[in-house]
C-alpha positions, 0 to 999 in steps of 0.5 A, a space after each residue: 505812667 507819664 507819656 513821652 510829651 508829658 515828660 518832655 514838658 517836665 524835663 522841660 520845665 525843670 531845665 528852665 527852672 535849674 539854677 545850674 548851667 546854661 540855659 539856651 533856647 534849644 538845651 540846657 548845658 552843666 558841667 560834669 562837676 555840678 550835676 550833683 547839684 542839679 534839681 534831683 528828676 534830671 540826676 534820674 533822668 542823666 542817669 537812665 541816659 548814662 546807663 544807655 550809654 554804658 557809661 561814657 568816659 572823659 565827658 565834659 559838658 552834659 547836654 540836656 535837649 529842650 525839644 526831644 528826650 535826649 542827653 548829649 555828653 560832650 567831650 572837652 579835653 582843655 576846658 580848663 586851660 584853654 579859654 576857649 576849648 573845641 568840642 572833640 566828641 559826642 554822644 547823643 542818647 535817645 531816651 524814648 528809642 535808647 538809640 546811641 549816637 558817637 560822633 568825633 570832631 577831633 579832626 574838624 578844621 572848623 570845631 565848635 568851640 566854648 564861650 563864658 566858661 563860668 555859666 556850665 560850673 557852680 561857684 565853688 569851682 576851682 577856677 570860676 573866678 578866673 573864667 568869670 573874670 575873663 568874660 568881663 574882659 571879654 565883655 567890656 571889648 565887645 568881643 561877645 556881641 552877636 554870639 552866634 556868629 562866634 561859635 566856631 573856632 575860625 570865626 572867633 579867630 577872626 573876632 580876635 583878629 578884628 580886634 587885634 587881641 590874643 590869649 596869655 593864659 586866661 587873660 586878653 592882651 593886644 597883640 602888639 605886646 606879644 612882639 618882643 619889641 614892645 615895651 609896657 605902654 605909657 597910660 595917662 591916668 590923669 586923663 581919667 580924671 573929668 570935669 563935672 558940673 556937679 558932685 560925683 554920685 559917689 560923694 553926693 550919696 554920702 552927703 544925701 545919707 548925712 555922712 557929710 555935714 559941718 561936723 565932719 572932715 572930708 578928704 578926697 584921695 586921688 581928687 583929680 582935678 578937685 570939684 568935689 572938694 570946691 563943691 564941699 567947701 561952699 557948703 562950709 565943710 572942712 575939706 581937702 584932697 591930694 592927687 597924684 597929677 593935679 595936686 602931687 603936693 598936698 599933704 595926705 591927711 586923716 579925715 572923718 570921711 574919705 573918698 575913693 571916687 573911681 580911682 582902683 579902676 583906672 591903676 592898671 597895677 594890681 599891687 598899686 591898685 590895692 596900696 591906694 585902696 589900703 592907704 585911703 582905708 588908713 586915713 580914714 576915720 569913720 566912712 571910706 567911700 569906694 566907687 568903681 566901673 562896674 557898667 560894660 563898655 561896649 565897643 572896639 576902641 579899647 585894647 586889652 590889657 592886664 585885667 582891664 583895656 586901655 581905652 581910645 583916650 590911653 587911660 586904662 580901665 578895670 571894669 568890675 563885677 559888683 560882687 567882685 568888686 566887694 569881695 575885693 574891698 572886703 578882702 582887701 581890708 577885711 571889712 563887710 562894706 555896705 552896697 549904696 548904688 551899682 559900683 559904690 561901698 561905703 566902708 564903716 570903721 564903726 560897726 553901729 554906725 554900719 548896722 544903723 545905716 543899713 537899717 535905714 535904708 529898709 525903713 519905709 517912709 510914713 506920715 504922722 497919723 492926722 488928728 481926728 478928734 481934737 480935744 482941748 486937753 490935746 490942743 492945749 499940749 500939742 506943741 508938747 505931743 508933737 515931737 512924742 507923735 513923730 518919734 512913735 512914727 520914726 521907730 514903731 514904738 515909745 522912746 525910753 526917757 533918754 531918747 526924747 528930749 522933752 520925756 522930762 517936760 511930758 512926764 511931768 505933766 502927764 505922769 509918763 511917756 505912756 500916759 501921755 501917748 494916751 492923749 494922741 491916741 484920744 485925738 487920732 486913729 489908734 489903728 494907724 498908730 498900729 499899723 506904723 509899729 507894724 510897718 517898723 515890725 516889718 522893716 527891722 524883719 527884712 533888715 535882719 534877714 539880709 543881715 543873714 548874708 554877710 555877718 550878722 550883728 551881735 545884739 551889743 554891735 547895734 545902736 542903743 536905737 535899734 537895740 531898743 526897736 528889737 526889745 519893744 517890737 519883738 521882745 528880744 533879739 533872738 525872737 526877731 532873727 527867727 522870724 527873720 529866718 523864717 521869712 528868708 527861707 520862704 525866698 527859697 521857695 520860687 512858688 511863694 514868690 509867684 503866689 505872693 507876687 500874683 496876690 499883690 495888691 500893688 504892681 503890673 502883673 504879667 506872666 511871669 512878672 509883676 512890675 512895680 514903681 518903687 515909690 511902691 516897693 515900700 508898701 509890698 508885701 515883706 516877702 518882696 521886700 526882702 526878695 528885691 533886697 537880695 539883689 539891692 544889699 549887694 548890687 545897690 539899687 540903681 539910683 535912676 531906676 524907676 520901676 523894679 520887675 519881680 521874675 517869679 519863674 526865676 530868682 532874679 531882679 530887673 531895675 529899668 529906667 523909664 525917663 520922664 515917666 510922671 510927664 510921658 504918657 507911654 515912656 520908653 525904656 532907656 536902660 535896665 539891670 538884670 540881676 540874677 539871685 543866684 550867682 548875682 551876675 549883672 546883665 546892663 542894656 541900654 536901648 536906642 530911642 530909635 530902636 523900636 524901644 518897649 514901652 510901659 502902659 497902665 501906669 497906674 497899676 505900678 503905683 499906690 493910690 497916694 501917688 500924686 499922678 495916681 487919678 491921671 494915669 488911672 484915667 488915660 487907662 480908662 479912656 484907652 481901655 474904652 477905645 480898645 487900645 489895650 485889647 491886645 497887650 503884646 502888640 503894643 509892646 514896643 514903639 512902633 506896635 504902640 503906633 500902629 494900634 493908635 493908627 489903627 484906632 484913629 488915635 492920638 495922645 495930647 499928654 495924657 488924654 486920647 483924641 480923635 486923629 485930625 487926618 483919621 478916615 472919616 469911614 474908619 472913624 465910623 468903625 471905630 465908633 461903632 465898635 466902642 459902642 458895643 463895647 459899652 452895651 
């Protein structure tokens, strides 16, 4: 029988683990509703806990205690029409003494009351949708910084008044359009539009994915004031554009690629907002790119309105969730669009033209295995072998006769393709070429698994290339979502992540992440591959993250940007995006460089030994081991720990190299010296 530490530590551990509710530092909270979908030991546990308490009635919340065997039924009556509903009553059962405790707060001048109601329920609520919804709001205002000075009803009516906002149902509004004198605010959408230096992400994400190119007509609708359309233009593509303010009679016309750039946030009418949506999706012949505000905006100079705040530039902005922001789109034009960054969907017409994309976006980057043993028959045809040699690379496998150019020419001399390969195999390392079917293998394997989530593709719905990758690399179509499958049910399994993540053979690993420059993420094991998938197939991959954090306690995927991380010895983190795989909820950070920002160390161990900076990281790593600045790792985890151990050592970095300070104490330089030599004893 378990002592009562020992269960404590597994309700503890268990709490942790839940991917139900809320989980703050002192308890985990679930609504009633979702507490058949609780990890079954705390079911028992909430059982043995309600029996006690002789089955209490009108509960809301159920509050499992992190620190003592107790369980807390809390009693919200307008939790679902109030947006912030005030605790009423409770009950504390004591699971060790079965002592039962009732307190009534219903006359409370000051109650406690409730944020973020989305987190206690299960996505299948009925109004989870419209509680998330207000949290955004809520979010892009500030109105959620410091939350521990809002819990109590008077101090969030203070909040509130701060910021001059009020309640009409679940939906923020400024107060001055409560008054009846008001009258619907003239927005100046125009002054949305911004002047750039260069192409907007979203377009030169297309031209980047070969969208875009002397074949293919562009239209950008709603194209402000045009740069996008000047800059594709100069590279000699048709284009053109039509904007409600800059270009109100430019004629709307069909195009092979149509550009939605950052408009449906900034149309403040939910009936506009999905006519320009679906008019955009009409002139569109092959790709329609969608790009929305998906980033909070933190700070009280916005006012709320609608579904969205109007800012200090009187424009109006609808920040979305990512995954909200696809279900629109799907829903809108009942589509299966395709995540390329965080706020962008490219949206297919062709569904081969989609799969294709999406498959090439997990196909791992590999180099033509390099000729070992050159013979003169190979040297005599090597002009002929080479385009052979690099479709093998491509793909994992021998092109058929239809999809290699010189197939005519090669058979001709050699037979066919097969023999032909025989030559290379002659001149080069056979277990290279296997290892790039392999690679391929892997590749097809991860794409296939994340197609599990949307609609998968029939086997006819994809290109006669990929059609043809499955037959030869797999053997049928059947065969290779199968064994997609099977890797996607490991994923369930938190343990085989922690296991695969602490066996990795590339990254940083710490307690309980292993951290990964994605230069690398090519070269893990599938199984990552397909866990940060999860979050990159939906979100997309921010563009400038630089180094991916795998959490194996939890299913979630954190993608942090480090500036200057080739040239900067330690760089400083500059913003991070933390996804949670189970309800894909994004949490976005920025810090201030002058905010005692962490930093990275050992950069080495994030990258592959074919890194070209790989042999320079590892040997400021060594040197800074050798003088015992990463003894203690947590001390130095942010800017001014980082400072004080240099300090501390009589350190200072020129690039990446340790030197001696010029201003050290010689005595302290002594000591110093002392204790590195009897670290090399």
């Amino acid at each position: 029988m378990l002592s009562p530490f020992e269960q404590l530590d597994t309700i503890l551990s268990t709490c942790q683990r839940s991917k139900v509710g809320k989980l703050l530092p002192d308890a985990l909270y679930v609504h009633v509703s979702a507490l058949e979908s609780l990890d079954p030991l705390l079911q028992e546990y909430e059982r043995e806990a309600r029996e006690i308490a002789s089955c209490p009635e009108g509960i809301t919340l159920v509050k499992f205690s992190l620190e003592k065997l107790s369980i807390s039924y809390l009693s919200y009556p307008e939790f679902d029409s109030d947006p912030h509903p005030a605790l009423q009553s409770s009950i504390q059962v004591n699971l060790q003494s079965r002592e039962v405790n009732y307190r009534d707060y219903s006359a409370a001048s000051n109650p406690f009351i409730l944020h973020r109601k989305e987190t206690f329920v299960t996505p299948d609520y009925p109004h989870y949708q419209q509680f998330a919804a207000l949290t955004r709001q809520e979010e892009a205002l500030g109105l959620l910084d410091n939350p521990r000075t809002i819990g109590t009803r008077l101090a969030w009516e203070e909040r509130l008044a701060q910021f001059q906002v009020a309640f009409q149902g679940h939906t923020l509004v400024h107060q001055s359009l409560l008054r009846p004198q008001s009258t619907q605010p003239k927005i100046d959408r125009h002054k949305a539009a911004i002047s750039r230096n260069d192409f907007s992400k979203p377009v030169r994400l297309a031209l980047e994915a070969g969208l875009l190119n002397q074949h293919t007509t562009f239209f950008d609708y709603g194209c402000g004031q045009g740069g996008d359309l000047e800059r594709i233009a100069k590279l000699g593509y048709d284009s053109a554009g039509w904007d409600p303010h800059y270009r109100p009679n430019a004629p709307l016309m069909q195009a092979d690629v149509v550009n939605l750039g950052y408009v449906i946030n900034v149309i403040e009418s939910p009936a506009e907002r999905r006519e320009a949506l679906m008019k955009a999706w009409g002139l569109t012949r092959q790709v329609l790119i969608v790009a929305a505000q998906v980033l909070i905006a933190q700070g009280n100079n916005q006012i709320a309105y609608g579904d969205g705040v109007i800012t200090s530039r009187n424009t109006f902005q609808k920040y979305y969730d990512q995954e909200e922001l696809k279900i629109y789109i799907d829903q809108v034009l009942g589509v299966d669009s395709v995540p390329v960054a965080l706020g962008i969907y490219f949206v297919f017409r062709d569904e081969a033209q989609a799969q294709s994309f999406r498959a090439s976006r997990f196909r791992s980057r590999v180099s033509v295995p390099r000729v070992q043993l050159a013979n003169k028959r190979f040297e005599d045809y090597k002009e002929l072998l080479t385009p052979l040699m690099a479709f093998f690379t491509e793909r994992g496998r021998l092109p058929t006769p239809e999809e290699l150019p010189e197939a005519q020419a090669l058979s001709t001399e050699f037979g066919n393709l097969r023999r032909a390969f025989q030559i290379v195999l002659q001149a080069t390392n056979p277990q290279e070429w296997d290892a790039i079917s392999d690679r391929r293998r892997q590749d097809l394997l991860v794409y296939l698994a994340l197609s599990h989530f949307g609609r998968r593709p029939k086997l006819r719905d994809l290109a006669p290339v990929v059609q043809n990758d499955i037959k030869s690399l797999f053997g049928g179509y059947q065969q290779a979502c199968t064994a997609a499958d099977l890797m996607l049910m490991s994923l369930g399994n938190q343990s085989i992540i922690e296991e695969r993540c602490k066996q990795s053979g590339i990254g940083q690993k710490r307690p309980n992440s292993l951290w990964v420059h994605v230069s690398a993420i090519e070269a893990l094991d599938p199984l990552l591959r397909l866990y940060e998938g999860c979050a990159s197939r939906t979100i997309g991959r921010p563009q400038e993250a630089n180094v991916i954090k795998f959490h194996f306690r939890k299913p979630k995927i954190s993608y942090l940007f480090y500036p200057n991380f080739d040239t900067d010895p330690h760089p400083a983190l500059h913003t991070s995006m933390e996804i949670d795989l189970r309800d894909l909820h994004v949490h976005y950070r920025d810090y201030d460089p002058n905010d005692n920002p962490p930093l990275l160390h050992q950069k080495d161990l994030m990258v592959t030994a074919n890194y070209p900076l790989y042999e320079k990281f590892a040997r400021l790593t060594r040197q800074e081991t050798d003088w015992g600045l990463l003894d203690d790792l947590r001390l130095i985890y942010n800017t001014r720990g980082w400072q004080k151990c240099l300090e501390k050592h009589c350190a200072e970095l020129k690039g990446h190299r340790v030197v001696w300070r010029k201003d050290a104490d010689p005595y302290q330089v002594k000591l110093v010296q002392s204790k590195r030599r009897l670290r090399e004893v």
